[in-house]
MDAnalysis code that builds the backbone (N, CA, C; Angstrom):
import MDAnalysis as mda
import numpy as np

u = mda.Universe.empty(555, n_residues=185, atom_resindex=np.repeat(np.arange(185), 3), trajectory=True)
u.add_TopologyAttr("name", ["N", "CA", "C"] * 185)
u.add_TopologyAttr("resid", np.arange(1, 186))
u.add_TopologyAttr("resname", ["UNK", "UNK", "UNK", "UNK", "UNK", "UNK", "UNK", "UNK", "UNK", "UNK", "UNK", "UNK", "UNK", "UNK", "UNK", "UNK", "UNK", "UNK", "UNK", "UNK", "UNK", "UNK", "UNK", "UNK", "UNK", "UNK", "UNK", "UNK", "UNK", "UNK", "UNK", "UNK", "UNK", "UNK", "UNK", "UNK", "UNK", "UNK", "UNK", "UNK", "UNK", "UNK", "UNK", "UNK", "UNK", "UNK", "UNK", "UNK", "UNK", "UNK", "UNK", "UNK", "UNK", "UNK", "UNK", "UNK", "UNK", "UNK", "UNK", "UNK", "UNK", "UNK", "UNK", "UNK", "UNK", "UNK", "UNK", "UNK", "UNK", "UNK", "UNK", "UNK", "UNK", "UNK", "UNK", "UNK", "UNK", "UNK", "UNK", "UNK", "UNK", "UNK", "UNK", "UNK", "UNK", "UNK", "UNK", "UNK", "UNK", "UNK", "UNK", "UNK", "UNK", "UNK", "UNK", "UNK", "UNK", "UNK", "UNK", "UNK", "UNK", "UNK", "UNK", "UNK", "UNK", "UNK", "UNK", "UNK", "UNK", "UNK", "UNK", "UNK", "UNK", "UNK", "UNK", "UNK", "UNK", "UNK", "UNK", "UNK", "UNK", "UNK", "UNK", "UNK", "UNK", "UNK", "UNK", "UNK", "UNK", "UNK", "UNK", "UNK", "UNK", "UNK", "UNK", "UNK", "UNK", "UNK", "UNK", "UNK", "UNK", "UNK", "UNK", "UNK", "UNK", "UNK", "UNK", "UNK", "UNK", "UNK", "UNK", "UNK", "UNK", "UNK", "UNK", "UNK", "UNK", "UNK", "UNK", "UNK", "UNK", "UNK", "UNK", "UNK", "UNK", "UNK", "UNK", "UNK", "UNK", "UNK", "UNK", "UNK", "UNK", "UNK", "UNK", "UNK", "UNK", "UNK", "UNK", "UNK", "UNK", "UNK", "UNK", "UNK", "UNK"])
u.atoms.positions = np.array([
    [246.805, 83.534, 89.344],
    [247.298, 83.023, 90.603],
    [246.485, 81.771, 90.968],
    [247.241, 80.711, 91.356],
    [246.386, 79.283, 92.020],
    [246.826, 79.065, 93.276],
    [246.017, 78.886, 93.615],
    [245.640, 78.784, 95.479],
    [245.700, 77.275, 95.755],
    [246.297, 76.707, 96.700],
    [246.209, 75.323, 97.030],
    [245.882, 75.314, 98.732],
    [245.385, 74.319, 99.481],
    [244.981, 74.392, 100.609],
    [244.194, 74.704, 100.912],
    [244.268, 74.421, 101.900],
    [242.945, 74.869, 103.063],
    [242.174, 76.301, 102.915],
    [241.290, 76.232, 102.919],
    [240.718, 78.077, 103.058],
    [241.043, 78.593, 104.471],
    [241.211, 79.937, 104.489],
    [241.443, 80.677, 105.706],
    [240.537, 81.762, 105.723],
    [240.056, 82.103, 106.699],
    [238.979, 83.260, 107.354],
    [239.683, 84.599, 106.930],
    [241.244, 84.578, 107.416],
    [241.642, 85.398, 107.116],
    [241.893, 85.953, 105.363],
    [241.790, 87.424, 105.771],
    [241.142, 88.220, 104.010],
    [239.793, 87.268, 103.191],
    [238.888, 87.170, 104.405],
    [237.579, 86.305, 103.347],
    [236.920, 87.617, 103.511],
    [235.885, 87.384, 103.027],
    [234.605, 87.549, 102.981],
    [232.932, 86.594, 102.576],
    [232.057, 86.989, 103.363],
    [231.349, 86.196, 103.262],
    [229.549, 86.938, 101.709],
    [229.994, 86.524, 101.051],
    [229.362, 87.166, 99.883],
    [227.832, 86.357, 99.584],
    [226.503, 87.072, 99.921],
    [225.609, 86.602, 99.909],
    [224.845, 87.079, 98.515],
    [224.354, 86.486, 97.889],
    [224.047, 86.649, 96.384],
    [222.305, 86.617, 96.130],
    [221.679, 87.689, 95.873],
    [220.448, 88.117, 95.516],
    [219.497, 87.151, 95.957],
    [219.966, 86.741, 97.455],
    [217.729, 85.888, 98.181],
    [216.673, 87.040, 98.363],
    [216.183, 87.116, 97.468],
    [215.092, 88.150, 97.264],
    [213.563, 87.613, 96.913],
    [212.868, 88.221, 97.664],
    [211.154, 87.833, 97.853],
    [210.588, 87.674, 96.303],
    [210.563, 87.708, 95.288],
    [209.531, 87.390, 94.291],
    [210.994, 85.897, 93.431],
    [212.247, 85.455, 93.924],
    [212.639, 84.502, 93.015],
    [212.656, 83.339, 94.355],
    [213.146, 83.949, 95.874],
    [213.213, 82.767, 96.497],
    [212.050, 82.096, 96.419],
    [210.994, 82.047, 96.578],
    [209.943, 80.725, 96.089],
    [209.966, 80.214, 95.496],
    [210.814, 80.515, 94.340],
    [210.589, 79.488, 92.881],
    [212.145, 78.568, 93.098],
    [213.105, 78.607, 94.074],
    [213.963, 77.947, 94.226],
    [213.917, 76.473, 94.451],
    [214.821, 75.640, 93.984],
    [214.590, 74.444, 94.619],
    [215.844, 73.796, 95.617],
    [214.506, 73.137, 96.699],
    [214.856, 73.116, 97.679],
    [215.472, 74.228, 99.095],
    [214.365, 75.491, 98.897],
    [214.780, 76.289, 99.396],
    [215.070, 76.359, 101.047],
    [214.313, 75.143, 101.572],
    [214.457, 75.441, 103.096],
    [215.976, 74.950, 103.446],
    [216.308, 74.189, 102.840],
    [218.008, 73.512, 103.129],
    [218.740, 74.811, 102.912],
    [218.462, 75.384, 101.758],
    [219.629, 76.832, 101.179],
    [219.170, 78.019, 102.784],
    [218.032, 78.098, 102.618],
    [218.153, 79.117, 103.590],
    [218.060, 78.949, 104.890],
    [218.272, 77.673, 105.688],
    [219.245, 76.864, 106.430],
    [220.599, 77.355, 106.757],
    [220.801, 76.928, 105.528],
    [222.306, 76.994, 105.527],
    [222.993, 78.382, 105.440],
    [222.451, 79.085, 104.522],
    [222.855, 80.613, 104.398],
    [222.480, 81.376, 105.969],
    [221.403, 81.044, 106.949],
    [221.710, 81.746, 108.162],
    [222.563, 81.081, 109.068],
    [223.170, 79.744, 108.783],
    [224.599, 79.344, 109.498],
    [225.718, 79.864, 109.050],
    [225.824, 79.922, 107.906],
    [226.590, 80.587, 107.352],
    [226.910, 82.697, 107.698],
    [226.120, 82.998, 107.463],
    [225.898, 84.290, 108.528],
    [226.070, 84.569, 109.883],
    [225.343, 83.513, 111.097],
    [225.526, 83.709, 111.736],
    [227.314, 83.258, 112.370],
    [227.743, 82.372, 111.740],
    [229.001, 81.500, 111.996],
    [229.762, 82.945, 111.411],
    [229.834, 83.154, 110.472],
    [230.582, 84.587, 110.034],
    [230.616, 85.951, 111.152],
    [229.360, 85.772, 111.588],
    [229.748, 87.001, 112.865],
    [230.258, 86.503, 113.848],
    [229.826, 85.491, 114.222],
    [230.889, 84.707, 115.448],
    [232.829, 84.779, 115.136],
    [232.883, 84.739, 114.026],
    [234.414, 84.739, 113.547],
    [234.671, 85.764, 113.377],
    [234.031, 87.105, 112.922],
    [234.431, 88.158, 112.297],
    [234.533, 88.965, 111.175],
    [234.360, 87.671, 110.101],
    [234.382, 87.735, 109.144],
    [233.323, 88.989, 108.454],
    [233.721, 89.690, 107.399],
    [232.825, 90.873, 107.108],
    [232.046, 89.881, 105.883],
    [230.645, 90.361, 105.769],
    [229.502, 89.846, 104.931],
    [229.317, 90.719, 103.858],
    [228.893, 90.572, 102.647],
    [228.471, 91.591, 101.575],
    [227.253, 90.893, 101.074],
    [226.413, 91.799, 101.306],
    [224.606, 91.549, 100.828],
    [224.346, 91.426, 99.382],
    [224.177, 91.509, 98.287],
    [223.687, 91.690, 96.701],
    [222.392, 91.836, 96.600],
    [221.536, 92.744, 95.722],
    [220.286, 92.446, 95.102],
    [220.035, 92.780, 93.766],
    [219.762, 91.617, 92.866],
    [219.659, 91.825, 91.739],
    [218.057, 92.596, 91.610],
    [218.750, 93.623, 90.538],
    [217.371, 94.879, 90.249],
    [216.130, 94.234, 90.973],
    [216.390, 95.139, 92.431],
    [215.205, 94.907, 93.372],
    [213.995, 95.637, 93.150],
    [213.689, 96.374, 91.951],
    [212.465, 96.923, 91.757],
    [211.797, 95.632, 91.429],
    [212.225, 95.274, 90.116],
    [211.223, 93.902, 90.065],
    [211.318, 92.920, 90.355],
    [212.805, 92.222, 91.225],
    [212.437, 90.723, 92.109],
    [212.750, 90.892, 93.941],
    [212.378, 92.238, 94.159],
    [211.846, 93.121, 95.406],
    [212.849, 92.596, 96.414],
    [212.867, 92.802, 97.521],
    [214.232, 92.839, 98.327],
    [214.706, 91.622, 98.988],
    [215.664, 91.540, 99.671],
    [216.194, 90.451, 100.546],
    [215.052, 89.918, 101.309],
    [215.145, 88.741, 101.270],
    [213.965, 87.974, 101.971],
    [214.134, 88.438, 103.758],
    [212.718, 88.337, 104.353],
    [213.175, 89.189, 105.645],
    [213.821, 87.784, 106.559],
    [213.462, 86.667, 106.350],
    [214.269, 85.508, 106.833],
    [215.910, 86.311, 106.978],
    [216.893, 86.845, 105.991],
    [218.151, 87.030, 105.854],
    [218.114, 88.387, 106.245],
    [217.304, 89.393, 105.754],
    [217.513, 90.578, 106.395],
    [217.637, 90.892, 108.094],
    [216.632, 90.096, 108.526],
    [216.754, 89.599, 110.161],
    [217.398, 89.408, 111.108],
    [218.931, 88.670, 110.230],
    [220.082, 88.281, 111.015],
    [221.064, 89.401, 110.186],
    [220.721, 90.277, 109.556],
    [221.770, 91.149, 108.894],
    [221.289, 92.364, 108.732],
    [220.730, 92.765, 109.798],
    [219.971, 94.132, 109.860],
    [220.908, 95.327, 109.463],
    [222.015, 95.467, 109.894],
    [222.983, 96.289, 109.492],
    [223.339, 96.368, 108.073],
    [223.008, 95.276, 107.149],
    [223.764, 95.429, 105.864],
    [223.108, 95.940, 104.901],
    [223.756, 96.907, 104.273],
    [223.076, 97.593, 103.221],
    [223.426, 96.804, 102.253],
    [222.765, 96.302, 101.324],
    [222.820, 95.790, 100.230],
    [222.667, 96.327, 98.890],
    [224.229, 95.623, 97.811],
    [224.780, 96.460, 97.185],
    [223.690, 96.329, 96.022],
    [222.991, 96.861, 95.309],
    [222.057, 96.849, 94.141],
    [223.118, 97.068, 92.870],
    [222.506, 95.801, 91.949],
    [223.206, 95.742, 90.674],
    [222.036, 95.295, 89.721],
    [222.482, 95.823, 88.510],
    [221.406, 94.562, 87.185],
    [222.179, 93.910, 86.604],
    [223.812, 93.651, 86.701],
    [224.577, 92.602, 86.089],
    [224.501, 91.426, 86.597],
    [224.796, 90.638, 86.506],
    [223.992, 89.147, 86.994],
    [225.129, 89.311, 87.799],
    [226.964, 88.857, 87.042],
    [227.983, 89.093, 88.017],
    [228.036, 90.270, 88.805],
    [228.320, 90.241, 90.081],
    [228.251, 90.778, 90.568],
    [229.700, 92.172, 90.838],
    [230.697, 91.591, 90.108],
    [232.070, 92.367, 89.544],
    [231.384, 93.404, 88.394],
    [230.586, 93.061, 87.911],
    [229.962, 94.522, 87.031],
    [229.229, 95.606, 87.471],
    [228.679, 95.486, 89.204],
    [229.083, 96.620, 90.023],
    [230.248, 96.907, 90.621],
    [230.408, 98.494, 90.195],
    [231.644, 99.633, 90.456],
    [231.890, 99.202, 91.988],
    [230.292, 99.423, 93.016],
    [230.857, 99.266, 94.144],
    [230.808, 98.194, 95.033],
    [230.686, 96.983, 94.361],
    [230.540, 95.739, 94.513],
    [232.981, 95.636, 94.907],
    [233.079, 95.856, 93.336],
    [234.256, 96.011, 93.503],
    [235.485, 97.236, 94.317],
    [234.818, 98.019, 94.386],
    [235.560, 98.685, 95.975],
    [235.393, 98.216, 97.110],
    [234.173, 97.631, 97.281],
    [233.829, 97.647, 99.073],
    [235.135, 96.105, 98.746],
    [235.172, 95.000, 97.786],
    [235.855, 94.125, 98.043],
    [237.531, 95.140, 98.010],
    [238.194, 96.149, 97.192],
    [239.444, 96.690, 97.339],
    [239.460, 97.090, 98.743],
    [238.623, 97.622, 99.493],
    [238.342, 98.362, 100.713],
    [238.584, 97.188, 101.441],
    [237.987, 96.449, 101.361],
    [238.086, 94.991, 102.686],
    [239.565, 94.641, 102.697],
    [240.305, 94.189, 101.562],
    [241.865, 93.815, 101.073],
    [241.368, 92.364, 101.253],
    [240.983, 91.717, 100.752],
    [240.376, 90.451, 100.751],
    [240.752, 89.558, 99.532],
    [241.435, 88.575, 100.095],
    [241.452, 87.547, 98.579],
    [240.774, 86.162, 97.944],
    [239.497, 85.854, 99.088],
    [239.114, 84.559, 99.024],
    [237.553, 85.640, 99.513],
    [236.624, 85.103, 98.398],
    [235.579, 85.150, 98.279],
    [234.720, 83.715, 98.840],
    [233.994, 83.941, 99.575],
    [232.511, 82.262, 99.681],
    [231.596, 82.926, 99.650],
    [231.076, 82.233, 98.761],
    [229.639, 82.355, 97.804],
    [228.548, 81.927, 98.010],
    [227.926, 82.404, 98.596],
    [226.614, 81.548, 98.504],
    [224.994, 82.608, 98.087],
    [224.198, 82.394, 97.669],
    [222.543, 82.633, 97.557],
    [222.104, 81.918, 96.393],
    [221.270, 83.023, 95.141],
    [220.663, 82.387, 94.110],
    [221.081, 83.542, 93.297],
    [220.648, 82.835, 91.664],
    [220.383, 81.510, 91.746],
    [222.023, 80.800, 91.119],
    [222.091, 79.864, 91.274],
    [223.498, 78.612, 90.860],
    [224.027, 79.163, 89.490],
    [223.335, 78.983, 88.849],
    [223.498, 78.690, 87.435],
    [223.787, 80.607, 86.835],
    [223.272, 81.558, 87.601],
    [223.657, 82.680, 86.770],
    [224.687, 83.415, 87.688],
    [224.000, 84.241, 88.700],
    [224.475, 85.428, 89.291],
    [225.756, 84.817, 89.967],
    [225.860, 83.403, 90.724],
    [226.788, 82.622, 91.460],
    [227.855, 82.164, 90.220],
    [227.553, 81.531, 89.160],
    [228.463, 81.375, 88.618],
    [228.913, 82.238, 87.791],
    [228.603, 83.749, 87.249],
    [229.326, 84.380, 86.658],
    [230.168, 85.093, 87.715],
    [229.608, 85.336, 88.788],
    [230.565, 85.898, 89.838],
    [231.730, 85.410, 90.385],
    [231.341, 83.630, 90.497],
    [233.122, 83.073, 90.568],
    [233.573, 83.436, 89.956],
    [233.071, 82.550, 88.720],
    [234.249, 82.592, 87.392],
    [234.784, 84.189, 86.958],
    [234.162, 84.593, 87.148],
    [234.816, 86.138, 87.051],
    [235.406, 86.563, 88.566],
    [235.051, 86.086, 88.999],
    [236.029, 86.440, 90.455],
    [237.317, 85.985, 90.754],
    [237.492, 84.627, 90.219],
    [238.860, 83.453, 89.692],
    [239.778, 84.249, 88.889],
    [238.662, 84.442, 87.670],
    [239.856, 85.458, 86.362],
    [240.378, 86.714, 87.202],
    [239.687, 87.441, 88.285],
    [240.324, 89.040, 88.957],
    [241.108, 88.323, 89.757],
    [241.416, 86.858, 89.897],
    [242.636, 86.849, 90.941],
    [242.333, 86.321, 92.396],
    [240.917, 86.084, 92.624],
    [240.557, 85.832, 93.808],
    [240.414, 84.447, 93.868],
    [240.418, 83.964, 95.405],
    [240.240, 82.390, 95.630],
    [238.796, 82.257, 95.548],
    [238.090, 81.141, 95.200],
    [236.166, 81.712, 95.148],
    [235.991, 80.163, 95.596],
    [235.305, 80.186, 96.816],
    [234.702, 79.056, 96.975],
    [232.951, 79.224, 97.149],
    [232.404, 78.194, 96.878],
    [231.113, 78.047, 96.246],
    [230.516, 77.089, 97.686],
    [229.301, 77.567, 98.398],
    [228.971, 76.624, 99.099],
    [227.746, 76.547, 98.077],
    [227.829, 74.895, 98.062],
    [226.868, 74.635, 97.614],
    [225.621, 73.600, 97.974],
    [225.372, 74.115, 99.311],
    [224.440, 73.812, 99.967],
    [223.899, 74.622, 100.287],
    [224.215, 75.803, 100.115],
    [223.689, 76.805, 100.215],
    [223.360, 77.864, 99.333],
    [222.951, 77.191, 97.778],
    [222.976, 78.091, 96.832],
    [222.036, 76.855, 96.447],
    [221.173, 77.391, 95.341],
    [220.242, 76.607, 94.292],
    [219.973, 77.151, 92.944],
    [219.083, 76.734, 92.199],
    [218.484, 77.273, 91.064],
    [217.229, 76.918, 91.065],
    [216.427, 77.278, 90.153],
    [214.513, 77.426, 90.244],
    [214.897, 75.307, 89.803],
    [215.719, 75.510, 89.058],
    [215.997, 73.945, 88.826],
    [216.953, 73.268, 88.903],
    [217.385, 71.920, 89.427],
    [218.296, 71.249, 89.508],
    [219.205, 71.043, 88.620],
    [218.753, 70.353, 87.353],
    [219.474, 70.697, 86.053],
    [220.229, 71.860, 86.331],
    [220.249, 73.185, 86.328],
    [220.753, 74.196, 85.934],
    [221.506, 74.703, 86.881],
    [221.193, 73.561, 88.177],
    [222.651, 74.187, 89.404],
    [223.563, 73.022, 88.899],
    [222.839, 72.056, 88.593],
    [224.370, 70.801, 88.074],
    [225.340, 70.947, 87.259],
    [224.959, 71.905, 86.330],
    [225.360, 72.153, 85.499],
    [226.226, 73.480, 85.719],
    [226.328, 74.118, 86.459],
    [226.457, 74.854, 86.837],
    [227.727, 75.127, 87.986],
    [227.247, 74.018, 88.329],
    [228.850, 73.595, 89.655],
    [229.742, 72.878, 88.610],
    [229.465, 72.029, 87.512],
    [230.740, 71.787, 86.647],
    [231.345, 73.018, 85.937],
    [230.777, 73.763, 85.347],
    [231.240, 74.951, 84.854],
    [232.073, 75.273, 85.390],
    [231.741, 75.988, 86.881],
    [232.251, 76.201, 88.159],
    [233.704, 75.604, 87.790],
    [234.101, 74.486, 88.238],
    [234.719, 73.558, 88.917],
    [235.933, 73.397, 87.756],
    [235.052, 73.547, 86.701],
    [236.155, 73.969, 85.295],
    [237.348, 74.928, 85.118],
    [236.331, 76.028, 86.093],
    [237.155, 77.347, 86.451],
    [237.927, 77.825, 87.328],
    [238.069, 76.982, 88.294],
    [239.012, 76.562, 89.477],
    [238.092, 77.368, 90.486],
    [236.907, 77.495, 90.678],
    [236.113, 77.462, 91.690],
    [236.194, 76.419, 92.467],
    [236.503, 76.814, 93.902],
    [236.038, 75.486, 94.768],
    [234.751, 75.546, 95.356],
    [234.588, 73.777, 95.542],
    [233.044, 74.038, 95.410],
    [233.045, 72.939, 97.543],
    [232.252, 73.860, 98.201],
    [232.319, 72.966, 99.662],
    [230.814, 73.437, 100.057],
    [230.822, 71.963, 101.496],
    [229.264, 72.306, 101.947],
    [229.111, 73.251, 103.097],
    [228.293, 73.334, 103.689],
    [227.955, 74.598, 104.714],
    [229.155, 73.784, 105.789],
    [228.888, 72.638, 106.341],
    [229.801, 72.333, 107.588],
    [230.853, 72.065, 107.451],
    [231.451, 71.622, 106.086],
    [233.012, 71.762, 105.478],
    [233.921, 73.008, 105.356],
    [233.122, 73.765, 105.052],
    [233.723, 75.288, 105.273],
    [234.147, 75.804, 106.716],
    [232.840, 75.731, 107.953],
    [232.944, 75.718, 108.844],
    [233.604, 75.661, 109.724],
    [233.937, 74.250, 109.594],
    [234.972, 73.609, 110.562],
    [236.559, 73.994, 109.513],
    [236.626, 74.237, 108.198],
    [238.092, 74.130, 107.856],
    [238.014, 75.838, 108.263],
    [237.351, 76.888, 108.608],
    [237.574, 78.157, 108.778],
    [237.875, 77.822, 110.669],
    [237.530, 77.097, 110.716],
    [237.336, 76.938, 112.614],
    [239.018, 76.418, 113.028],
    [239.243, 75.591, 112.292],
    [240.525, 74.910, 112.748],
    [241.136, 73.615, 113.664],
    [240.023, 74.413, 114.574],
    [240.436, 73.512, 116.213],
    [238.951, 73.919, 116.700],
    [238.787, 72.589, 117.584],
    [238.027, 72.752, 118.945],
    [238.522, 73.460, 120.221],
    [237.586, 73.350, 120.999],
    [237.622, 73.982, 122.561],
    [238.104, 75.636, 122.243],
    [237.330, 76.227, 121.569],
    [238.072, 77.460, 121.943],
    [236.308, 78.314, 122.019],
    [236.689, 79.622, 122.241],
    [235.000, 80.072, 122.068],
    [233.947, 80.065, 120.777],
    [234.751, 80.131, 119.807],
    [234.284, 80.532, 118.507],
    [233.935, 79.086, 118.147],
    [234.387, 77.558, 118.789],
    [233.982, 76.501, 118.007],
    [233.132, 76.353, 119.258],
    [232.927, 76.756, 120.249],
    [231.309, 76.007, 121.308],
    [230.665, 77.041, 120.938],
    [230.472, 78.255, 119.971],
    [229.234, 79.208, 119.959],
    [229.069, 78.509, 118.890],
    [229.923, 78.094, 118.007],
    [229.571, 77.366, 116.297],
    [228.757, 76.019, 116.758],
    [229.536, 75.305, 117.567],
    [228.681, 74.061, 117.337],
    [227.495, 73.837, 117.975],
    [226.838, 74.927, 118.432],
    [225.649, 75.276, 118.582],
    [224.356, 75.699, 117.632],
    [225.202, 76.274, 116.647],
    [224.432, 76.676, 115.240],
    [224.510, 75.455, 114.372],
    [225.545, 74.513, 114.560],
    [225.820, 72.853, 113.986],
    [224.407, 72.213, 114.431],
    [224.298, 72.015, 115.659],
    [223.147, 71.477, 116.294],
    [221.981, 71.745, 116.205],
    [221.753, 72.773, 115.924],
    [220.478, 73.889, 115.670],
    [219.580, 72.592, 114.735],
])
């Protein structure tokens, strides 16, 4: 199936991908990503939108950074050791459970867990957009490389305030003066 247009809020989800305490330090450029990933969060509860947490085998790269756990105290986060995140069982129910067809992507790192999860999220049929201002790798090289792959695969690839405003629609309503407050931030 190919998707054309605009993204819609409606049937999203907002899919946050393994920021966990022993790899986020080694990210680059991490204060912009995790910036952006709590606008991205917080703009998602303002809309409604339901969030899904990830942690890749948190025994040894230990849990969600408390920066993200903070604003997502409620979310249990789904534990996997497949990098994609479709190779957890219940990765893929909680998405059948939601009825959701457009995935946005964002954490770490670019180059593995984010891009096998589009591209395998594209092939199950889903729309997958990639913020990528809000995702990195320990290296640049390997997110560049990484968003072409992407982009090969009919991943779309947008920035934190492009998404935003095309999920927003219109001004003057409540949901765009609580947003453009987190814009301003």
């Amino acid at each position: 199936m190919r998707f054309h247009g605009l993204l819609s809020r409606e049937k999203s989800v907002l899919v946050i991908i393994d920021v966990q305490e022993k790899l986020f330090p080694l990210i680059h450029d991490k204060e912009r990503v995790l910036k952006n990933l709590r606008k991205l969060i917080q703009f998602a509860k303002i809309v409604g939108m339901p969030i899904i947490l990830t942690e890749q085998y948190p025994k040894g790269l230990g849990r969600t950074i408390s920066e993200i756990k903070e604003i997502l105290q409620d979310a249990q986060p789904i534990e996997k050791v497949d990098f994609s995140c479709f190779g957890s069982e219940k990765f893929r129910d909680v998405l059948k459970n939601l009825g959701v067809e457009n995935l946005i992507i964002a954490g770490i790192e670019t180059h593995i867990c984010i891009a096998q999860t589009s591209i395998e999220g594209v092939g199950n049929g889903y729309r997958v957009s990639v913020v990528i201002d809000a995702t990195s790798s320990r290296s640049i090289e390997d997110k560049n490389i990484s968003l072409e792959r992407m982009k090969q695969n009919n991943v779309i690839v947008v920035s934190t305030e492009m998404l935003i405003y095309e999920l927003l629609r219109r001004a003057g309503t409540r949901e765009f003066d609580e947003t453009l407050k987190l814009i301003k931030a």
